[in-house]
Structures are given as C-alpha cells and as structure tokens.
C-alpha positions as a Markdown table, in Angstrom:
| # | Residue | x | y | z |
|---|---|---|---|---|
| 1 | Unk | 0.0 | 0.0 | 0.0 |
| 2 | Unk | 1.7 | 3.2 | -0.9 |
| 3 | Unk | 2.1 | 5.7 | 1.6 |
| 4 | Unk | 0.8 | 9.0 | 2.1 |
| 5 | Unk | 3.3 | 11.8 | 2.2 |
| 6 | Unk | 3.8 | 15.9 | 2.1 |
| 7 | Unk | 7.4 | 18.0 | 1.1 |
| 8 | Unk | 8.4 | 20.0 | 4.3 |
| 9 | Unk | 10.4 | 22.9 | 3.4 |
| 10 | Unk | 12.3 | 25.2 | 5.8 |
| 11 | Unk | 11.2 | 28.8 | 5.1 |
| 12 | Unk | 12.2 | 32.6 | 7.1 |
| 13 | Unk | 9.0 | 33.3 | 5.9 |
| 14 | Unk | 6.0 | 30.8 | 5.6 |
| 15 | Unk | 3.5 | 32.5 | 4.6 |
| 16 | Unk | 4.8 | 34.5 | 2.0 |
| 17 | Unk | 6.6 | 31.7 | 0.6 |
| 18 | Unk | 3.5 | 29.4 | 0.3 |
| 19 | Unk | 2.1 | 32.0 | -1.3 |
| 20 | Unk | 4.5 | 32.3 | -4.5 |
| 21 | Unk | 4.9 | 28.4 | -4.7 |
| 22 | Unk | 0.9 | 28.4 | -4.4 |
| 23 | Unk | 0.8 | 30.7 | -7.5 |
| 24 | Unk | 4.1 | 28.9 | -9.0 |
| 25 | Unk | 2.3 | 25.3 | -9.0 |
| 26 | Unk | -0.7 | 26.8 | -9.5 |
| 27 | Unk | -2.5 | 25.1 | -6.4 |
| 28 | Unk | -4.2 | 26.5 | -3.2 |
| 29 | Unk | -3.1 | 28.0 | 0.2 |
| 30 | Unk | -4.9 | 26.2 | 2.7 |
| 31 | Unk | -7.2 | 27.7 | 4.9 |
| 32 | Unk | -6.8 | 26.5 | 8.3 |
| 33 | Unk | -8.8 | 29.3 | 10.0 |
| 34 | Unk | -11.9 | 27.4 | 10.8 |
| 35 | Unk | -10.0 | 24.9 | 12.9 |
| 36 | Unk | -7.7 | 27.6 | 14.1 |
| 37 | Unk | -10.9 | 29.6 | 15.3 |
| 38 | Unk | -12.2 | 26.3 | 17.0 |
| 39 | Unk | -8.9 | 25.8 | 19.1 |
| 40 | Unk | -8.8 | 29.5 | 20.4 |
| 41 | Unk | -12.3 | 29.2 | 21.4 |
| 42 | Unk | -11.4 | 26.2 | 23.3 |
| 43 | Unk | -8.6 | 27.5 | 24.8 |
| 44 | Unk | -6.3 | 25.0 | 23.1 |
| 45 | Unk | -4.3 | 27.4 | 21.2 |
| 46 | Unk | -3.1 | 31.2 | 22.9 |
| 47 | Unk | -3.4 | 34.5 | 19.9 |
| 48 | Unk | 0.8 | 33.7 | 20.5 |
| 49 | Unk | 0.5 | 31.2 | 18.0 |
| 50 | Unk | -2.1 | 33.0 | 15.4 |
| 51 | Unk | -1.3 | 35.4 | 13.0 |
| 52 | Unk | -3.6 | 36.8 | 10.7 |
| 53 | Unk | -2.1 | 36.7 | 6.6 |
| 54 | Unk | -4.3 | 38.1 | 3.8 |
| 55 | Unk | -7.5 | 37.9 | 5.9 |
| 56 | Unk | -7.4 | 34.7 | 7.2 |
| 57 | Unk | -6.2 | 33.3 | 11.1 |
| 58 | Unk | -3.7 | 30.4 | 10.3 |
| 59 | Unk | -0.7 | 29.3 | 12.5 |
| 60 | Unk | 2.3 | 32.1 | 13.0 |
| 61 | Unk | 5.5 | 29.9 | 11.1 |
| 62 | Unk | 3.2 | 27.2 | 9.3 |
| 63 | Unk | 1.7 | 27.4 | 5.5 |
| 64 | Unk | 0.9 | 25.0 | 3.2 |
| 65 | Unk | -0.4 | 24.4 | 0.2 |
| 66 | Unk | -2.0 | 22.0 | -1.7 |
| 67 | Unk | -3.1 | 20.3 | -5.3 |
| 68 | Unk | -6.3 | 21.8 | -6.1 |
| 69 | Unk | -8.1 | 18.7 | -7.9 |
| 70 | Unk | -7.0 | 16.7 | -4.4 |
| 71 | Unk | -9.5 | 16.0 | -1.0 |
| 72 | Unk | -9.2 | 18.0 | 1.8 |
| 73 | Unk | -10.3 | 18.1 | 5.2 |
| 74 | Unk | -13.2 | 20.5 | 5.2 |
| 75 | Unk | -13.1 | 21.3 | 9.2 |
| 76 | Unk | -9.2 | 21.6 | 9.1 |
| 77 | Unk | -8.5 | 22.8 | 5.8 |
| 78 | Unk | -5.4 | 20.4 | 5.5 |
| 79 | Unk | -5.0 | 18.4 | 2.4 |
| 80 | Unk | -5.1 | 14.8 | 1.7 |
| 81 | Unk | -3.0 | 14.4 | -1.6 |
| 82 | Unk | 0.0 | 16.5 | -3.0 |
| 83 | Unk | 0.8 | 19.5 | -0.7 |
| 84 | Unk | 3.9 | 21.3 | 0.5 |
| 85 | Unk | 4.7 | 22.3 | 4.1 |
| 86 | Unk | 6.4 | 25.6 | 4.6 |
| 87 | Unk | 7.6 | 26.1 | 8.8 |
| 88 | Unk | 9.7 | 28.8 | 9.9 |
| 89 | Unk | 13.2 | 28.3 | 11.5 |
| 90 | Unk | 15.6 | 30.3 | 12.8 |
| 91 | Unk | 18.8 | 29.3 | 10.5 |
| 92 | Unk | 19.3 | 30.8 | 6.8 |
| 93 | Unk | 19.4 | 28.5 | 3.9 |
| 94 | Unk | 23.4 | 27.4 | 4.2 |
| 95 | Unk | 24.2 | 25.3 | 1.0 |
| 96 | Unk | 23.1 | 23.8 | -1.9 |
| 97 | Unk | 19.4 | 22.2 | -2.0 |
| 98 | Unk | 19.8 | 18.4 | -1.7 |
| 99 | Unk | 16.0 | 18.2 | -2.8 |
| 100 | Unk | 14.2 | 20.4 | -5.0 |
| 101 | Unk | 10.8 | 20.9 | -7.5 |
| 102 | Unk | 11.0 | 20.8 | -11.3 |
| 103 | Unk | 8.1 | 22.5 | -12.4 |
| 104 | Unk | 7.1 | 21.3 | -15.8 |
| 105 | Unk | 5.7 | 24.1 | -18.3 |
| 106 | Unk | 3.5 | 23.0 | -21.6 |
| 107 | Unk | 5.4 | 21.9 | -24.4 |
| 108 | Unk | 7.5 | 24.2 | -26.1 |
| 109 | Unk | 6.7 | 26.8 | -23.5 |
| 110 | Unk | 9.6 | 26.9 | -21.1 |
| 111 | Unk | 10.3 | 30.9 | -22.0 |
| 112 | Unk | 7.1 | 31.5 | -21.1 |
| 113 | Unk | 7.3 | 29.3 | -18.0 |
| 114 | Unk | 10.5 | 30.9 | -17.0 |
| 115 | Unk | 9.1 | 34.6 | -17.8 |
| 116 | Unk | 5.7 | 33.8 | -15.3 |
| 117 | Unk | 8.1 | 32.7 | -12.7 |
| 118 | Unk | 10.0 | 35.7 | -13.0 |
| 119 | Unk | 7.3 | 37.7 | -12.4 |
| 120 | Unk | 6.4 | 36.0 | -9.0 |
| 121 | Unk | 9.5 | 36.3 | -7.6 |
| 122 | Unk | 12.3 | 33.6 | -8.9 |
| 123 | Unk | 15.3 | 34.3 | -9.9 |
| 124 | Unk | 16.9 | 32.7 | -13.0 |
| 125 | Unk | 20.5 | 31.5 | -12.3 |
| 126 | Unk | 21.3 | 30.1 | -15.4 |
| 127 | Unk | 20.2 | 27.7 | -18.2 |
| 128 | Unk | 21.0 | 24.5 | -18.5 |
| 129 | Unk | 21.7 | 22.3 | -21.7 |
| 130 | Unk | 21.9 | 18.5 | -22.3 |
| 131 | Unk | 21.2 | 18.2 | -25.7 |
| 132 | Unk | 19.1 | 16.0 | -26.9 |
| 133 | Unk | 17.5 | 15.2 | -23.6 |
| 134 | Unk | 16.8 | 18.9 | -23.6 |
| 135 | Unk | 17.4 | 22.3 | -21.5 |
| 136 | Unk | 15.9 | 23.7 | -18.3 |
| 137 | Unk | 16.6 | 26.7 | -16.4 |
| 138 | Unk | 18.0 | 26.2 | -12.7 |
| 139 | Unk | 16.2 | 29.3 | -11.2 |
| 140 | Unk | 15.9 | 30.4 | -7.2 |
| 141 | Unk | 12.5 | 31.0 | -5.2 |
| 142 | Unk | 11.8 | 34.2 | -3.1 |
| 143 | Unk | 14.1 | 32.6 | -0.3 |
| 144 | Unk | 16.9 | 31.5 | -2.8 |
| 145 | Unk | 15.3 | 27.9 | -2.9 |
| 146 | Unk | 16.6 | 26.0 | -6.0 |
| 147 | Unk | 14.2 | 24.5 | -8.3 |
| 148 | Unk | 14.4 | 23.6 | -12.3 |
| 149 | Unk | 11.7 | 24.8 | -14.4 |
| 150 | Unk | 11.8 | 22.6 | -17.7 |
C-alpha cells in the first residue's frame, strides 16, 4: 500500500513563501482558519501562536499548500493528496538544496514558464543544456530555494 506523504520545506517566511509556490504550482493555500478559530475558542491554542495573513487566522511559522483537484479536510482545511509544508526556522538557507521541485511548463513553452516565474519572484540563475535530452533553467524561489523549471 503506498504511503501518504507531504514535502516540508524550511522557510524565514511561511507564509509569503506558500504564497509564491501556491501561484508557482498553481495550487491552493490552505485555509486552516476554521480549525484555528475552534482551538482558540477552546482554549487549546493562545493568539501567540495565530497570526492573521491576507485575511485569514492560520498558524504564526506554518503554511501550506495544496493540489487543487485533491481532497481536503473541510473542518481543518489540510489536504489529503500532493501539498507542501512551509515552517519557519531560525537558520538561513546554508548550501546547496539536496531536494528540490521541477516545475514542468506545456510543451514548447519553457520561456514563457521561465518569464511567469520571474514575475512572482524567482530568480533565473542560469540555463542549463543536455542536448538532446533537452534544457531547463535552474532558477531560485523568493528565499533562494533551487528549483528547475523545464
């Protein structure tokens, strides 16, 4: 039976950083303020832990985000398919990724890929060419992050 899983990834800034894979991926923020709500009400969870990010309470260094075709939790908002985990630490990215994303653009597309990107945020660091198999540009999220689009 195969497992269920989510990609944790270390972030300064959670929030933010859900938001530009969110719009990079093209999937959805959760929206864990309903369940964040029903803990404060219940005394479960002190405002210390709440912050408030475009309009909705969620949890102060948490965010994730998930495929938009996959089941959620309605009460919780947390997804039950492909999602990504952003939590804050305290450290700054130190060295090379030793996982990262390859977002895949349509056919014949990858300028256009590259140039939507771009305009969310990333970086491009440089391009990359293997010849027949193809080219890709290594690029770098808000937080320096590396990821391939292709």
């Amino acid at each position: 039976m195969a497992l269920r899983w989510k990609l944790v990834i270390d972030s300064a800034n959670a929030p933010a950083l859900a938001d530009f894979w969110a719009a990079a991926l093209e999937y959805e923020v959760e929206d864990p303020s309903a369940l964040v709500e029903r803990l404060l009400a219940g005394g479960q969870l002190g405002e210390e832990a709440v912050l408030v990010h475009r309009g909705r309470r969620t949890f102060r260094g948490y965010a994730a985000i998930r495929h938009p075709e996959d089941p959620f939790d309605e009460v919780s908002g947390i997804g039950r398919g492909r999602r990504l985990l952003f939590q804050e630490v305290p450290e700054g990215k130190s060295g090379k990724n030793r996982l990262h994303l390859d977002v895949h653009g349509e056919p014949g597309g990858l300028e256009e890929l590259v140039t939507r990107l771009e305009s969310l945020g990333a970086t491009r660091v440089r391009e990359v060419d293997k010849g027949p198999a193809g080219h890709w540009w290594l690029m770098r999220d808000p937080e320096g992050n590396e990821f391939c689009a292709t």
